[in-house]
C-alpha positions as CSV (number, residue, x, y, z in Angstrom):
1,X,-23.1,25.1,30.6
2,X,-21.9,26.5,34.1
3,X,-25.4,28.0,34.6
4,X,-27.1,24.3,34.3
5,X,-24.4,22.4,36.4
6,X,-25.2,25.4,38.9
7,X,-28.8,25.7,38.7
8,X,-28.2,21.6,39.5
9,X,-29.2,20.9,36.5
10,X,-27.7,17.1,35.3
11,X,-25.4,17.6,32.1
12,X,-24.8,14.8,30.0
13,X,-22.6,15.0,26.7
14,X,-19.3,14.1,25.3
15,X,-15.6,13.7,27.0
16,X,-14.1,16.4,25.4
17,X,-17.2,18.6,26.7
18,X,-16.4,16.8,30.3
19,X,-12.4,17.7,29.9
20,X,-13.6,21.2,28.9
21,X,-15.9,21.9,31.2
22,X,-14.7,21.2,34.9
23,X,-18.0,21.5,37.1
24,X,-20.1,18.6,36.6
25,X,-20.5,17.4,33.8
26,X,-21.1,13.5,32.9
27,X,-19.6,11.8,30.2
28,X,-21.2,9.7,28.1
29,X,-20.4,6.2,26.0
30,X,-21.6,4.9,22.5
31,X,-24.1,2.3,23.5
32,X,-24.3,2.6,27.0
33,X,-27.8,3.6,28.2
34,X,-28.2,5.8,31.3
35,X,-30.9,6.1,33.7
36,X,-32.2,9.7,34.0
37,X,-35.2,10.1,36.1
38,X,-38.0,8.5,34.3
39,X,-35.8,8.7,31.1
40,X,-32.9,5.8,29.8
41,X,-30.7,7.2,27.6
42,X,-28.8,5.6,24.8
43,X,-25.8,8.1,23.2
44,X,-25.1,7.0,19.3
45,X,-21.8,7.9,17.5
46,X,-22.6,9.7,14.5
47,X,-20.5,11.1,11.7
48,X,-19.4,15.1,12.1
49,X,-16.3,17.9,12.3
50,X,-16.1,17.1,15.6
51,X,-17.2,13.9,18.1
52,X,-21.2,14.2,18.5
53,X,-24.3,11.8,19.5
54,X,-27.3,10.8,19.1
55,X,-29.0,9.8,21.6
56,X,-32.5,7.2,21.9
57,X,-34.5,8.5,24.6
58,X,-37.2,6.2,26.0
59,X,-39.6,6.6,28.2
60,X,-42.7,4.0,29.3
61,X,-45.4,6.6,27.8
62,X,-43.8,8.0,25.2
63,X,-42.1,5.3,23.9
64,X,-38.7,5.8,22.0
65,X,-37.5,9.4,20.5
66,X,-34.4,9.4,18.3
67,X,-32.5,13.0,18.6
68,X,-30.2,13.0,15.5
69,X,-28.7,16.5,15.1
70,X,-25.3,17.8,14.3
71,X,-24.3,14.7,11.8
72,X,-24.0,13.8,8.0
73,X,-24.4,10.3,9.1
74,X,-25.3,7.6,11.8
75,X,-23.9,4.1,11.0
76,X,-26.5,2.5,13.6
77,X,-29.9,1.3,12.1
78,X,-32.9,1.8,14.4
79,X,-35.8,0.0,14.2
80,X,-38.7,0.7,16.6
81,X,-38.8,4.2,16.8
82,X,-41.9,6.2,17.7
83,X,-40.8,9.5,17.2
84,X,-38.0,11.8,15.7
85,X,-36.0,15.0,16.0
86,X,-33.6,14.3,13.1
87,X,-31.6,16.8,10.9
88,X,-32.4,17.9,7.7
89,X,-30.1,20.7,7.0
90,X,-29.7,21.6,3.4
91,X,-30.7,20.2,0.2
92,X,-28.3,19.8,-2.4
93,X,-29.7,21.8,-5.4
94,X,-30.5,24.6,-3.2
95,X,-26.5,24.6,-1.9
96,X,-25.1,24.1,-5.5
97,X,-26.9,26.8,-6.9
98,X,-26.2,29.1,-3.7
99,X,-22.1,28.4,-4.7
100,X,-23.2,28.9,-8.5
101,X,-24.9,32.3,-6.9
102,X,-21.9,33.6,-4.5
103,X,-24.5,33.6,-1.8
104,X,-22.5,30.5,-0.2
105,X,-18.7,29.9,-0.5
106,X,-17.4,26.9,-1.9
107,X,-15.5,25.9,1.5
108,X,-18.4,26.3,3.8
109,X,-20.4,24.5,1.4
110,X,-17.9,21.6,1.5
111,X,-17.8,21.7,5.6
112,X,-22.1,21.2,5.4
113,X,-22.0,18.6,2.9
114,X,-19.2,16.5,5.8
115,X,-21.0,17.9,9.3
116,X,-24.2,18.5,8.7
117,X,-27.5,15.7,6.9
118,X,-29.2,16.5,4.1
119,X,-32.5,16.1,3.0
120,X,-32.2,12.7,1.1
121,X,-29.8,11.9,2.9
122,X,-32.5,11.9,6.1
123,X,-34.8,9.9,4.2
124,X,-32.8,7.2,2.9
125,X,-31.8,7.0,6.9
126,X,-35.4,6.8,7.7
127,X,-36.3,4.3,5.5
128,X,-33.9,2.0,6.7
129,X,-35.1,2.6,10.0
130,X,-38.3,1.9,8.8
131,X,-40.1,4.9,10.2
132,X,-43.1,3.9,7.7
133,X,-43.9,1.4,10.4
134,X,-43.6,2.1,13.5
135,X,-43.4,6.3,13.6
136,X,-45.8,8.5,14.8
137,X,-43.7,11.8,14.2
138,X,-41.1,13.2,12.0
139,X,-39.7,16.5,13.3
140,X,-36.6,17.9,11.3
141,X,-34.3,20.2,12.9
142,X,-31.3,21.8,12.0
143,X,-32.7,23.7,9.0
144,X,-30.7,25.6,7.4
145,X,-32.5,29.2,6.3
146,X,-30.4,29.6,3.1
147,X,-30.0,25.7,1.9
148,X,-33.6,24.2,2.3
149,X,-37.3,24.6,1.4
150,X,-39.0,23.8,4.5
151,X,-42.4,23.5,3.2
152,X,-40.7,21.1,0.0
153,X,-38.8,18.9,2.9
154,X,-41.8,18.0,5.2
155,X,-43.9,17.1,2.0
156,X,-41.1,15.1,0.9
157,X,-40.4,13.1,4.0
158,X,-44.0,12.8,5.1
159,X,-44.6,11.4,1.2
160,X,-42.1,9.3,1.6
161,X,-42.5,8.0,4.9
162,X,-46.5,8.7,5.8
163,X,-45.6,10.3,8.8
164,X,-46.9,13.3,9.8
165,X,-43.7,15.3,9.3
166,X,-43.1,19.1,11.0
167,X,-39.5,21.6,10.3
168,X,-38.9,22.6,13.9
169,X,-40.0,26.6,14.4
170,X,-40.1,28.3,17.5
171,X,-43.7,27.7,19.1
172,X,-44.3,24.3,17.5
173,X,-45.8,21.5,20.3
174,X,-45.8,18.0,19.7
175,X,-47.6,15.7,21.5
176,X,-45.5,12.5,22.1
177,X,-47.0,10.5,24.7
């Protein structure tokens, strides 16, 4: 992080990351939307190990992005939403069967199912949202290599939502505005 603050980079993110992190570093608040640059801001409280956000970014041309990443859960419903970066990290027949198989170990497999979203978990989130409606992309991120079927999730979530859906992979553009 020092290499941002240096490179005068602005770095926003939690208090503990503030408390930790002595040179520069701007502390954020559930609910409270910043301005940065052409950018506002809104930071989300969402369910993990440790504290995380999410954070609503909107912008005039590109409307709103949710980024939702690092979380089991967020207890806020957003409607509106043009495009999002949310987690799909495992599915759950793929983890069972890795702890049935020794290729995962019960613990860690405990820890993902309470820090980390699952795949129908991350559509029954974005069908309260109501992505159906007002979407224009679906990128999941967070994939785990071992725990889910990348080609299985987008179909799911674009089937269930209509939105054309992507799993995040290095290269992959987006055009959002």
């Amino acid at each position: 992080m020092r290499e941002f603050t240096s490179a005068g980079i602005d770095v926003y993110s939690t208090a503990a990351v503030k408390e930790n992190n002595k040179f520069g570093v701007t502390a954020v608040e559930h609910g409270k939307t910043y301005q940065v640059g052409d950018f506002r801001v809104t930071p989300l409280k969402v369910e993990h190990d440790v504290e995380c956000f999410a954070y609503l970014v909107h912008h005039p041309e590109m409307k709103t992005l949710m980024f939702a990443t690092d979380c089991w859960n967020l207890h806020q419903v957003v409607k509106g939403v043009s495009h999002y970066l949310i987690e799909a990290n495992y599915q759950d027949d793929i983890l069972n069967e890795a702890v049935r198989g020794g290729r995962t170990v019960a613990s860690q497999a405990d820890r993902i199912r309470l820090s980390h979203m699952s795949l129908k978990h991350c559509v029954e989130y974005l069908k309260m949202c109501e992505a159906d409606k007002t979407a224009r992309t679906i990128t999941l991120i967070h994939a785990s290599e071992r725990h889910l079927d990348k080609k299985h999730a987008e179909l799911t979530v674009a089937g269930q939502t209509g939105v054309p859906t992507w799993v995040a992979k290095k290269g992959l553009e987006i055009v959002l505005m």
